[in-house]
C-alpha positions as CSV (number, residue, x, y, z in Angstrom):
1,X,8.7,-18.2,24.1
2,X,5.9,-21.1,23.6
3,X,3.0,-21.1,21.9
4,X,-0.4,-23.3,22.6
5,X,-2.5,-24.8,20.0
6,X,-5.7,-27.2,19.6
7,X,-5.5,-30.9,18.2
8,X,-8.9,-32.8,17.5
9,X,-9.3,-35.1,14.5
10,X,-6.5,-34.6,11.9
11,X,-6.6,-31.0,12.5
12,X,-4.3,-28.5,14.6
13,X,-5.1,-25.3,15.2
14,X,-3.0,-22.2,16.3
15,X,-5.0,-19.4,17.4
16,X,-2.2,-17.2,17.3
17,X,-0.8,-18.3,13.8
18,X,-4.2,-18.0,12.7
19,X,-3.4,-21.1,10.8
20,X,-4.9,-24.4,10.6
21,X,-3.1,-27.8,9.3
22,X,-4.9,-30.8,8.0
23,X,-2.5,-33.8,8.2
24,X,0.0,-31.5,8.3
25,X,-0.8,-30.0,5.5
26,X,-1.9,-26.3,5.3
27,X,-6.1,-25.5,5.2
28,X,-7.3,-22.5,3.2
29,X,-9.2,-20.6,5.3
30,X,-9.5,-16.5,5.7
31,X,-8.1,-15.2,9.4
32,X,-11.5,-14.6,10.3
33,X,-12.8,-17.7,10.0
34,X,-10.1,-19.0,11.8
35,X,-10.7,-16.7,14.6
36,X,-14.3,-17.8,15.2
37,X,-13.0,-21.2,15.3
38,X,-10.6,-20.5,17.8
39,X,-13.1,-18.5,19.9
40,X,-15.7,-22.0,19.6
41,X,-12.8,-24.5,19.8
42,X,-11.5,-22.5,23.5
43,X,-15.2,-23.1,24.5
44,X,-16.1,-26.4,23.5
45,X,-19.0,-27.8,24.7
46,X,-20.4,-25.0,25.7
47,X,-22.7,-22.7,23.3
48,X,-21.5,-19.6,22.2
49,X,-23.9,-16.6,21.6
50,X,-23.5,-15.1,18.3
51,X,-23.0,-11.6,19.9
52,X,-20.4,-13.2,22.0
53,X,-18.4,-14.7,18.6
54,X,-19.0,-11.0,17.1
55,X,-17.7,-8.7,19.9
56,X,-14.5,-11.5,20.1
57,X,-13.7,-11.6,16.3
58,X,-14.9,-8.3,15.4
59,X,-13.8,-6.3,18.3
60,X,-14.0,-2.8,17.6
61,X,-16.0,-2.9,13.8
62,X,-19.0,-2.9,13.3
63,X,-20.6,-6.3,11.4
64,X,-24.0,-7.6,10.7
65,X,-24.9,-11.4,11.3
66,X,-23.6,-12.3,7.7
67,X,-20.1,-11.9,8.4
68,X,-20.2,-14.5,11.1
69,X,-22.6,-16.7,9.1
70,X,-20.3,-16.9,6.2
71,X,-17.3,-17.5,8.5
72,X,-19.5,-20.3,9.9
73,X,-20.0,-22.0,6.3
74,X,-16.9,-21.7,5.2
75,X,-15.7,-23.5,8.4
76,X,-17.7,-26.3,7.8
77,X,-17.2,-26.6,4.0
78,X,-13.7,-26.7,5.2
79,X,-13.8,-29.1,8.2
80,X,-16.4,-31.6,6.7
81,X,-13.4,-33.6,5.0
82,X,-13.4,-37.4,4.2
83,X,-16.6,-37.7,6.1
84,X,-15.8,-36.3,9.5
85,X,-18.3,-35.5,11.5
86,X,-19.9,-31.8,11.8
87,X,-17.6,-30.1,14.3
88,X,-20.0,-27.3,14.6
89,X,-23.5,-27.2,15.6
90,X,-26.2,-24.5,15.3
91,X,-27.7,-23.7,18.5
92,X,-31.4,-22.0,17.5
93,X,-31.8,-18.6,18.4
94,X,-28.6,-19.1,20.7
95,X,-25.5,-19.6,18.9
96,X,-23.0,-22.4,18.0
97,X,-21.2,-25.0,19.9
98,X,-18.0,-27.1,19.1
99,X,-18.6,-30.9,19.7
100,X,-14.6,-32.5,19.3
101,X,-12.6,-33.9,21.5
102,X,-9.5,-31.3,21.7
103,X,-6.2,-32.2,22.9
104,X,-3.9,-28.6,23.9
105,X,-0.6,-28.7,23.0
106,X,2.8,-26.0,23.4
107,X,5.8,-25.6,21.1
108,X,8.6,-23.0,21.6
109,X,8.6,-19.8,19.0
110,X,12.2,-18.6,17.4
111,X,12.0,-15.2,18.1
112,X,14.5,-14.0,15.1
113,X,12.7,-12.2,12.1
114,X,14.1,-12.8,9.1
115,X,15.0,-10.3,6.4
116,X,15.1,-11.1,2.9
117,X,15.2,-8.7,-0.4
118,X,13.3,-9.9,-3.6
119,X,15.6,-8.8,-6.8
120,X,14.1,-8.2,-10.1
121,X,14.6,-10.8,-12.5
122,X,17.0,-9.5,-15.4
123,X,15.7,-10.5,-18.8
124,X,18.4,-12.2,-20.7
125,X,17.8,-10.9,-24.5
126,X,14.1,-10.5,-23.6
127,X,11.2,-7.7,-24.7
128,X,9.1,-5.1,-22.8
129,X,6.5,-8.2,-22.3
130,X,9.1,-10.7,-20.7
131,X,9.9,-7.9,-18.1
132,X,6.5,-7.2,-17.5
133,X,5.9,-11.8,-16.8
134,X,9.4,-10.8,-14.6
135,X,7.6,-8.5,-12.5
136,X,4.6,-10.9,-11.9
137,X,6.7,-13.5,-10.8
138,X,8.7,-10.9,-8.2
139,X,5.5,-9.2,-7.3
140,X,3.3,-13.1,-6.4
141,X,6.8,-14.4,-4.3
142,X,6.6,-10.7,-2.6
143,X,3.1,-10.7,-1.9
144,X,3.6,-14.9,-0.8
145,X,6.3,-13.8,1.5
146,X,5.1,-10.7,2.8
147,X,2.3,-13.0,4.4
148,X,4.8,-14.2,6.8
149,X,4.8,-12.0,10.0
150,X,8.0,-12.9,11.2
151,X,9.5,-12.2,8.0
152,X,10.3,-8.7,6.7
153,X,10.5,-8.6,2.9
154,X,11.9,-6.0,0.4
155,X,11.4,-6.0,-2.9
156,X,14.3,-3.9,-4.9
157,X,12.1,-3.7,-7.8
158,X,12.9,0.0,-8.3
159,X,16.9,-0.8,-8.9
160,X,17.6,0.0,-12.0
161,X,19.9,-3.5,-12.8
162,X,22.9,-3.6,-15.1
163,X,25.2,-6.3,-15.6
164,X,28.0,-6.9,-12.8
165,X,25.3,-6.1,-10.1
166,X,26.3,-7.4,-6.8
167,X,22.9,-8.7,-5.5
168,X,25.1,-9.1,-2.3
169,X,26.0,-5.4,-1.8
170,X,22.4,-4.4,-2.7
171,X,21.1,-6.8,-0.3
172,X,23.4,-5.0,2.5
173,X,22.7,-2.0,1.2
174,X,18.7,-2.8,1.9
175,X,20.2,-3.7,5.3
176,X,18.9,-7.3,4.7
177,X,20.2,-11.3,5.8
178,X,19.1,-12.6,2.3
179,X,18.5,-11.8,-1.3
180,X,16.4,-14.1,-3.6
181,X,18.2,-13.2,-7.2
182,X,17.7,-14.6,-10.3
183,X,17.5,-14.1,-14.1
184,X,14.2,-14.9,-16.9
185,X,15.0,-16.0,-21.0
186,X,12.2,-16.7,-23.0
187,X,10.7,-18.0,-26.1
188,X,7.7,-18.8,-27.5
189,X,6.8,-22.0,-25.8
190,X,9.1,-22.3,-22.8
191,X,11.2,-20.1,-20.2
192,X,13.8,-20.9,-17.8
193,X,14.4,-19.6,-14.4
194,X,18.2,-19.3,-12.9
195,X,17.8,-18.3,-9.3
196,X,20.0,-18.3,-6.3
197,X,19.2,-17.4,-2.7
198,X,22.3,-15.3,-1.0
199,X,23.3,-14.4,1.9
200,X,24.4,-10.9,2.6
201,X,27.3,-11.8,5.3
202,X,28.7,-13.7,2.6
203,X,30.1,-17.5,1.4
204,X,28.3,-19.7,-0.8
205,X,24.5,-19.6,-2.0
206,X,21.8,-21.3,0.4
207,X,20.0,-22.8,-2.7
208,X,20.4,-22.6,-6.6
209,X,18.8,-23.7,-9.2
210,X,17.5,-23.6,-12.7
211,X,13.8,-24.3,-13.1
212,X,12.2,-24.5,-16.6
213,X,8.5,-24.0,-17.2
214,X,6.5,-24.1,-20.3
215,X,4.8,-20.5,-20.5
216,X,2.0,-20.5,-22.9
217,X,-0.5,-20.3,-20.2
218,X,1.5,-17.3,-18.5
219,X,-0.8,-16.9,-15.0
220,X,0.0,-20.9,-14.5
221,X,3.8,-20.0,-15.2
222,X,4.4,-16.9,-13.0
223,X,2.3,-19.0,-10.2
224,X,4.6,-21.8,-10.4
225,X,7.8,-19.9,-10.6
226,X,6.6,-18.1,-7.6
227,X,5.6,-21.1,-5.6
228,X,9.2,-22.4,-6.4
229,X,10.9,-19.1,-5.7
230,X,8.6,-18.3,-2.3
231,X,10.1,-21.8,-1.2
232,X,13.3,-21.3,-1.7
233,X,13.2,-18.3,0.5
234,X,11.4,-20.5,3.1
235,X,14.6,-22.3,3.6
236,X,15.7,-19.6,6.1
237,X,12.6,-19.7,7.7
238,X,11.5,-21.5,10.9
239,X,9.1,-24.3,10.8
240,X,6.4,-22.2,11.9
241,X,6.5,-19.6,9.3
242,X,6.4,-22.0,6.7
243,X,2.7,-23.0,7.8
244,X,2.5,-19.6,7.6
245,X,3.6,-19.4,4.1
246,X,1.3,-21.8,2.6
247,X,-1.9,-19.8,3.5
248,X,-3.4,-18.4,0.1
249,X,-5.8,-15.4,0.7
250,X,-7.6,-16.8,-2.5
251,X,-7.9,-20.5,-4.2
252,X,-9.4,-18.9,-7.4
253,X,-7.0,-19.1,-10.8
254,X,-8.3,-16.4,-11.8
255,X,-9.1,-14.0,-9.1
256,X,-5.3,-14.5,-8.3
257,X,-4.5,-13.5,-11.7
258,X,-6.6,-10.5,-11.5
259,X,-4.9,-9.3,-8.4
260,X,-1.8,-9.8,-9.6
261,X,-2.5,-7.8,-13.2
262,X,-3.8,-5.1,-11.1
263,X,-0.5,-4.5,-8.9
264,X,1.5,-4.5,-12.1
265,X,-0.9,-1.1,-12.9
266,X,-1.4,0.5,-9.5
267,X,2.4,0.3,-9.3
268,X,2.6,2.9,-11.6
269,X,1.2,5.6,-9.9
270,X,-0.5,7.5,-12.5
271,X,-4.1,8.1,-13.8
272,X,-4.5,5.7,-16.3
273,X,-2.5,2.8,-14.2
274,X,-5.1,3.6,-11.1
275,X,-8.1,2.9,-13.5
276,X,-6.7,0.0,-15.2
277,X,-6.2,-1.1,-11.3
278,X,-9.4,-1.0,-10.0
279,X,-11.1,-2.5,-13.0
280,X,-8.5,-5.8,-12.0
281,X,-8.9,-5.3,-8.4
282,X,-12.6,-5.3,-8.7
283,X,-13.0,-8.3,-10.9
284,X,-10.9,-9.8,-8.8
285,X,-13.3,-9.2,-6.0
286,X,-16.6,-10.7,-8.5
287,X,-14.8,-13.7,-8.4
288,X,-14.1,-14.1,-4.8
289,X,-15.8,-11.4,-2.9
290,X,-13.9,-13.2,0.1
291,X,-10.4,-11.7,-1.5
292,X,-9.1,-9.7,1.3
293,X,-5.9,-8.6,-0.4
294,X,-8.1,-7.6,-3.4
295,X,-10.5,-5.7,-0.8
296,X,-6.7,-4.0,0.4
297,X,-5.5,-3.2,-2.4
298,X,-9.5,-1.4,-3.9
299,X,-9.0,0.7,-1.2
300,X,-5.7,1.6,-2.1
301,X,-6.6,2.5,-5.5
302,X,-9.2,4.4,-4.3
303,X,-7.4,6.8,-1.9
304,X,-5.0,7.8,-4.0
305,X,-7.1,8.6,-7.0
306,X,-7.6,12.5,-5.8
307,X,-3.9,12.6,-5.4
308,X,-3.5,11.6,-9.2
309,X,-6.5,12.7,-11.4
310,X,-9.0,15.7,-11.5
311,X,-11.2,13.5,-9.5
312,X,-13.6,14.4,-5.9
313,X,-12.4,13.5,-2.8
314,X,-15.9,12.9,-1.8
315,X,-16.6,10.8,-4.8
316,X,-13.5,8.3,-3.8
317,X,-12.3,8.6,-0.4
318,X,-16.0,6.9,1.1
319,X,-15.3,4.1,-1.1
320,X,-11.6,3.8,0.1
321,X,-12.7,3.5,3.7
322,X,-15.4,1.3,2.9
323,X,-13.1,-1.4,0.5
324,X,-10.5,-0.8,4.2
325,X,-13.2,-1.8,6.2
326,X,-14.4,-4.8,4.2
327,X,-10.5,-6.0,3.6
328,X,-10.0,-6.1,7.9
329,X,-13.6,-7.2,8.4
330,X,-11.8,-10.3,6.6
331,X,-8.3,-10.2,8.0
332,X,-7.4,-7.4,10.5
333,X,-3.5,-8.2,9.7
334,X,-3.3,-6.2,6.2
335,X,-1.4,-3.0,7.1
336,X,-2.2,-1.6,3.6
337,X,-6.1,-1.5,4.7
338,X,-5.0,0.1,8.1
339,X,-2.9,2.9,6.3
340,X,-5.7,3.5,4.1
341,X,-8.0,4.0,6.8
342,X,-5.3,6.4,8.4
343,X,-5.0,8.1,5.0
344,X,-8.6,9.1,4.7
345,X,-8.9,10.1,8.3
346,X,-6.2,12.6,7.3
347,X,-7.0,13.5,3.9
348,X,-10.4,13.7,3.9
349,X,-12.0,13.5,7.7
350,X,-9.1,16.5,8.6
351,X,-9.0,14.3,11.6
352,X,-5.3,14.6,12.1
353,X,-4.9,13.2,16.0
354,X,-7.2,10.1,14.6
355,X,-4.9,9.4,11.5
356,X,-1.6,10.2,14.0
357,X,-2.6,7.2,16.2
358,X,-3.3,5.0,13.0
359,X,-0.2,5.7,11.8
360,X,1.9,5.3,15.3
361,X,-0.1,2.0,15.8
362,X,1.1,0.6,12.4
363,X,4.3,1.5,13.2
364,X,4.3,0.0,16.6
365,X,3.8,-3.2,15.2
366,X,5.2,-2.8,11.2
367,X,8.5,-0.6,11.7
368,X,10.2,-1.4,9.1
369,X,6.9,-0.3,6.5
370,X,8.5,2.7,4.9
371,X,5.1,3.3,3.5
372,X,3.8,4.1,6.8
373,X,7.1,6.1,8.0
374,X,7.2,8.5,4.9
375,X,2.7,8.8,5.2
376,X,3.6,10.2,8.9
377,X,6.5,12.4,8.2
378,X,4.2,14.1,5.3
379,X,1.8,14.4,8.2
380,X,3.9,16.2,10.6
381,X,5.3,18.0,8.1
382,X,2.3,19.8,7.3
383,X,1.6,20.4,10.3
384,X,4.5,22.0,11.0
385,X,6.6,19.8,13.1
386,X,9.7,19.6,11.0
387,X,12.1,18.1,13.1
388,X,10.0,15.1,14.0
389,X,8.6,15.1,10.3
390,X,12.1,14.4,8.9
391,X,13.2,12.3,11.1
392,X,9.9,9.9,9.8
393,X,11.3,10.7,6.3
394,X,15.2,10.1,6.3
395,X,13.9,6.5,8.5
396,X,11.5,6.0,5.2
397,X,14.8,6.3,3.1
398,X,17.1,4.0,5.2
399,X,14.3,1.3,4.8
400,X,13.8,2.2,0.8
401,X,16.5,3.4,-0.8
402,X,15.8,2.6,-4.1
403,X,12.2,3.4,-4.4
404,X,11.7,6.8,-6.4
405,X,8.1,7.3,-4.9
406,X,9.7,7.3,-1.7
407,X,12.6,9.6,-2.7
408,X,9.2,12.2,-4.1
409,X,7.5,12.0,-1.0
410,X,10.5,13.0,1.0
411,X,10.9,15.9,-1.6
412,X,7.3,16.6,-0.7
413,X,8.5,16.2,3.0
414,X,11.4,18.8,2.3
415,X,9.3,21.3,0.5
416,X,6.8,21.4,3.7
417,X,9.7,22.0,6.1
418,X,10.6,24.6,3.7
419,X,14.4,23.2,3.0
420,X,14.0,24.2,-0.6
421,X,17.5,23.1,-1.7
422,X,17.3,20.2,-0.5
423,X,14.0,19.7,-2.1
424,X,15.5,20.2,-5.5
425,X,18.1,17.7,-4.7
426,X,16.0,14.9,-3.5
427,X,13.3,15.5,-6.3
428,X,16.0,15.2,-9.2
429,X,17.3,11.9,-7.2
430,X,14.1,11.3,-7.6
431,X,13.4,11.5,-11.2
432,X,16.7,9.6,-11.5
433,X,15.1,6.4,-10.2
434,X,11.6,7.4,-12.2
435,X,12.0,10.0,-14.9
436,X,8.0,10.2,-15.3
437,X,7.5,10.9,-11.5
438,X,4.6,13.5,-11.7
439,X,5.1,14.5,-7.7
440,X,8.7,14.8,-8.3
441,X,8.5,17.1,-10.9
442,X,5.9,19.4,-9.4
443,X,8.2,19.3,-6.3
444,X,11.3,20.3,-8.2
445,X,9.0,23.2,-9.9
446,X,7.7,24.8,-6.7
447,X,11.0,24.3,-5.0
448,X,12.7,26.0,-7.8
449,X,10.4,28.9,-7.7
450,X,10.7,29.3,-3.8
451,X,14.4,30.1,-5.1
452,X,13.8,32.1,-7.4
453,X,14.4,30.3,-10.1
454,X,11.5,31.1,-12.3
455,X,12.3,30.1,-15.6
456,X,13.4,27.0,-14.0
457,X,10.1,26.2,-11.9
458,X,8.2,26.7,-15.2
459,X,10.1,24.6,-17.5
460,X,9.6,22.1,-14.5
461,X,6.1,22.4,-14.3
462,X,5.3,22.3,-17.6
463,X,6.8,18.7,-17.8
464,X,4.5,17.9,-14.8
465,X,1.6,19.4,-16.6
466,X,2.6,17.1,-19.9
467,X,2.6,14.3,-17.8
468,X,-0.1,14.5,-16.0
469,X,-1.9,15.2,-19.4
470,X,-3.0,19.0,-18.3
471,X,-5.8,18.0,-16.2
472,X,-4.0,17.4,-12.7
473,X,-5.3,20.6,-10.7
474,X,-2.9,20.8,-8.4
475,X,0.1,21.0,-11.3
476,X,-2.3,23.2,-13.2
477,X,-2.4,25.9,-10.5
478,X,1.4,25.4,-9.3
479,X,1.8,26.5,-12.9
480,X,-0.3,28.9,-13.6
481,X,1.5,30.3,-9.7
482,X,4.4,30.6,-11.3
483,X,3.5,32.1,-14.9
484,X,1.7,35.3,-12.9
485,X,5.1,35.5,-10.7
486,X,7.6,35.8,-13.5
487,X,5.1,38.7,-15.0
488,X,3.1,36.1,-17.7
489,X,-0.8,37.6,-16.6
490,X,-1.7,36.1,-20.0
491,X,-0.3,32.5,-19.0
492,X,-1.9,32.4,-15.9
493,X,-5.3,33.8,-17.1
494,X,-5.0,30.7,-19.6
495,X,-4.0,28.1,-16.5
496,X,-7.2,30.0,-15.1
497,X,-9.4,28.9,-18.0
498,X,-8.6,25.4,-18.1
499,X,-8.9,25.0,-14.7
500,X,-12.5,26.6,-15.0
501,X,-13.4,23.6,-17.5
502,X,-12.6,20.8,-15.1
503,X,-14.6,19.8,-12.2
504,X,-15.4,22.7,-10.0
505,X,-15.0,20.8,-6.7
506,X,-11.4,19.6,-7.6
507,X,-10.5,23.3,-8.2
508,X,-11.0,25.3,-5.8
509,X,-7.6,25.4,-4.2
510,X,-5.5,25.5,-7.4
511,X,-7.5,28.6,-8.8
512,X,-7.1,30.3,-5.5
513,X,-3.0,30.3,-5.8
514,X,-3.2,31.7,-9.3
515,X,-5.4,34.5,-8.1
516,X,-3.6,35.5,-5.3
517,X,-0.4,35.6,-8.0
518,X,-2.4,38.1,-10.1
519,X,-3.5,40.4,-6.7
520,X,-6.6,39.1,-6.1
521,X,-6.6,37.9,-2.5
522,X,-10.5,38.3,-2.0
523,X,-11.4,35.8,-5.0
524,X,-8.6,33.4,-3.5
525,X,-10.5,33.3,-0.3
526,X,-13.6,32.7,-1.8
527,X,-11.5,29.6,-4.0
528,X,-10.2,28.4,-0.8
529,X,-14.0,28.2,0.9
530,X,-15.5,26.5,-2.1
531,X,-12.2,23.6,-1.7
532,X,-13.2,23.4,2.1
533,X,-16.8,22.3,1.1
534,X,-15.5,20.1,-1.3
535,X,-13.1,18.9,1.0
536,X,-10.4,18.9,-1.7
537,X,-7.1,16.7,-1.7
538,X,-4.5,19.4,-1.5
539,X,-6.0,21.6,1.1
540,X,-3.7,19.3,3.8
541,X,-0.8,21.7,2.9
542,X,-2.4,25.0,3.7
543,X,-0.2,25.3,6.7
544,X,2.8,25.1,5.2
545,X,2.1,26.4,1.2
546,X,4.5,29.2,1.4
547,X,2.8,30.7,-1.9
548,X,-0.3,31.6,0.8
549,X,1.5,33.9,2.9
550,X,-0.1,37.1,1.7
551,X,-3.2,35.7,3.1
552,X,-2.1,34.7,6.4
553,X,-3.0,38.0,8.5
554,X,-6.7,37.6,7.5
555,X,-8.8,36.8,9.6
556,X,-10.8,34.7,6.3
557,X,-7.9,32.6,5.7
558,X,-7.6,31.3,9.8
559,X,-11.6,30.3,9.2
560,X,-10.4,28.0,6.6
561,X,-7.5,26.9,8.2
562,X,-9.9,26.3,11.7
563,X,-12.2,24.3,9.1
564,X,-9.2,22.0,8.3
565,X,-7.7,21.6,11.5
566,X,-4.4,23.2,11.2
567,X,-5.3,26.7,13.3
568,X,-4.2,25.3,16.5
């Protein structure tokens, strides 16, 4: 396979790369911008309308003029180095042209895709604050890494690590070539780095090394541990990726340290860890609004707030598909912004054949993004296409064994197909890899209580309740569910009056399972039609909540199904 790319001045550029080298030396420049210059450099000497650049770069989205204008200045910020001339002129009222003499060039592609599995960094003698600079470092080479297309990366940050580890049997286990494994000590002025860089077939390590870095300024250390580390890894690499490597999304200090704080909290799933997220994610953003991996990771945030705090979909899924938008208006690469976009078709649109082909298009071209694998078997699940749904789920497994969030959203998964044994089991391997697992423990409760294990399924929920600080709906009313089954009408009139304090258009659904607990199927259906117009989170799994069979001979009940797309 060969590849074409543009020469003029000390500049190449690969269109298909999206990369551009000065001197052989990687240029900072979003994927955008490098599109437009492709589209200008293909048609040098000749002016290219503005609509013409839009429709090309753009294809599909919609984008004012300031998109391209900004792509434009930035490319000849860029470009305008060691007084070169202006590559690009402005065309009044028509467009741009590129004025360069351009030489075309091939060179042949290595088709392999290299696998590689980022271990945690054990903390020799260290605190709670030396594993949180380990995670940073592990998280930046990840994120450095994961900017490589022909390289799949793993991070086994969910292993729990004890000492006599084989990093080589994990790596297998992962199903990967390499693993990049290493150990972090300490003190107050300095740390050192032991690292080695393994491969899983076995024999002796590609590289190893100890690299010592003074770490009073701790954003400067983790970025220079992770440039080393990210390096190292490129040693399996092919030429090409390593241009690859060497793109930044960001130059900014401290927009890449605000990114990287706010990973550390969005990877804890949870209320508080969401909010401390976004406030990161969007400073990162006020410092360079051009941060498409910030932009990515706001929408993240965003779409699964509902899913974690008594929050409105309508308040946070609109802002989720808008930070998706502006993160691909930027770079149309970042699968996280394209699964967001999938997510709110389905979560909050009820556009379910729109977010299917999302989801099947990411996969086409990200298989291995377990992610995307375990989002579509929830999907199908709640629709009811079980077979298909866990085949989507067990794949999500094989790809991410260790992760716990995984492991609870195959639970989920289970529940839906209505395998409640098997639910139980997966939910408690679940809390295994993360004891404070809110999902997994409200699986484990309604599983339980499917089984008729009551006393069980409420000592379960209650713990999801703790955790989730006793304002999560959806826990509230899976609780309150199971109080009024096991004969507690005073419980559940209680779950009933706390829901009734929160925010009446996060709800609607929960109230209505309590009430049909306690005989009142009429008031549930009126619950039900006030979460439709609030288009509440939870109301996806109205297909498949077995607690809702009393209602599914009425004819009230189809209406809201019809209203959510599941009637068919």
């Amino acid at each position: 396979m060969r590849r074409r790319c543009y020469l003029f001045g000390p500049y190449r550029l690969d269109p298909v790369a999206r990369t551009v080298l000065r001197d052989n030396k990687p240029v900072a420049l979003a994927p955008k911008a490098v599109e437009t210059l492709a589209v200008l450099v293909e048609n040098r000497g000749q002016v290219v309308a503005k609509d013409t650049l839009l429709s090309r770069v753009w294809a599909g989205t919609f984008v004012g003029d300031g998109s391209l204008m900004r792509n434009i200045s930035d490319l000849r910020r860029v470009l305008a180095h060691d007084r070169q001339p202006d590559y690009i002129d402005t065309i009044p009222r028509r467009g741009y042209r590129f004025n360069a003499d351009v030489r075309e060039v091939e060179y042949a592609l290595e088709p392999h895709r290299r696998s590689i599995a980022v271990l945690p960094l054990r903390t020799v003698g260290g605190s709670a604050r030396d594993r949180t600079v380990g995670d940073a470092v592990v998280e930046a080479v990840v994120t450095k890494l994961s900017s490589v297309r022909e390289c799949a990366v793993q991070s086994a940050a969910a292993i729990r690590r004890h000492p006599g580890d084989d990093p080589v049997a994990i790596g297998r286990e992962l199903q990967v070539e390499f693993v990049l494994d290493g150990s972090l000590r300490r003190n107050a002025s300095k740390a050192r780095v032991s690292v080695r860089l393994l491969p899983t077939s076995g024999g002796a390590p590609l590289w190893a090394e100890t690299l010592e870095e003074g770490c009073r300024d701790l954003f400067a250390f983790e970025d220079s541990i992770s440039d080393e580390l990210a390096g190292a890894a490129a040693l399996v690499l092919t030429s090409a990726e390593r241009k690859l490597l060497a793109r930044r999304y960001t130059e900014n200090v401290a927009a890449y340290q605000a990114y990287l704080k706010g990973r550390l909290y969005w990877a804890r799933r949870s209320e508080e860890g969401l909010h401390r997220a976004l406030d990161q994610f969007r400073r990162a953003i006020d410092i360079d609004p051009d941060y498409a991996l910030a932009h990515s990771a706001l929408a993240s945030s965003y779409a699964l707030m509902p899913m974690l705090a008594p929050v409105a979909s309508a308040t946070f899924m609109p802002r989720a598909k808008a930070a998706a938008v502006r993160a691909l208006e930027i770079d149309d690469t970042l699968i996280e912004a394209r699964s967001v976009l999938a997510f709110v078709k389905w979560h909050y649109d009820w556009d379910w054949r729109g977010a299917e082909r999302e989801l099947r298009r990411i996969l086409k071209f990200e298989p291995e993004d377990a992610v995307s694998h375990v989002w579509y078997a929830l999907l199908l699940a709640e629709r009811g296409e079980s077979t298909k749904a866990m085949a989507q789920a067990r794949r999500a497994q094989a790809l991410d064994p260790a992760s716990g969030s995984i492991r609870a959203n195959v639970a989920t998964v289970l529940y839906s197909c209505g395998r409640f044994g098997e639910t139980v089991e997966e939910a408690r391997n679940a809390l295994a890899a993360d004891p404070g697992s809110l999902r997994a423990h409200h699986m484990l409760g309604l599983a339980l209580e499917q089984q008729g294990w009551m006393d069980e399924a409420v000592a379960a929920l209650e713990t999801a309740v703790t955790i989730s600080r006793g304002t999560h709906p959806a826990v509230l009313g899976a609780l309150g569910h199971a109080y009024a089954c096991s004969g507690q009408r005073g419980a559940a009139d209680k779950v009933l009056r706390t829901l009734a304090a929160l925010p009446a258009e996060v709800t609607g659904a929960s109230e209505a399972v309590v009430r049909l607990a306690l005989g009142s199927p009429a008031d549930a259906l009126r619950s039900l039609r006030r979460a439709c117009d609030s288009r509440e989170f939870y109301l996806i799994m109205l297909g498949v909540d077995r607690r809702l069979d009393p209602l599914r001979g009425l004819a009230g009940f189809r209406g809201v199904l019809e209203r959510v797309g599941l009637a068919g």
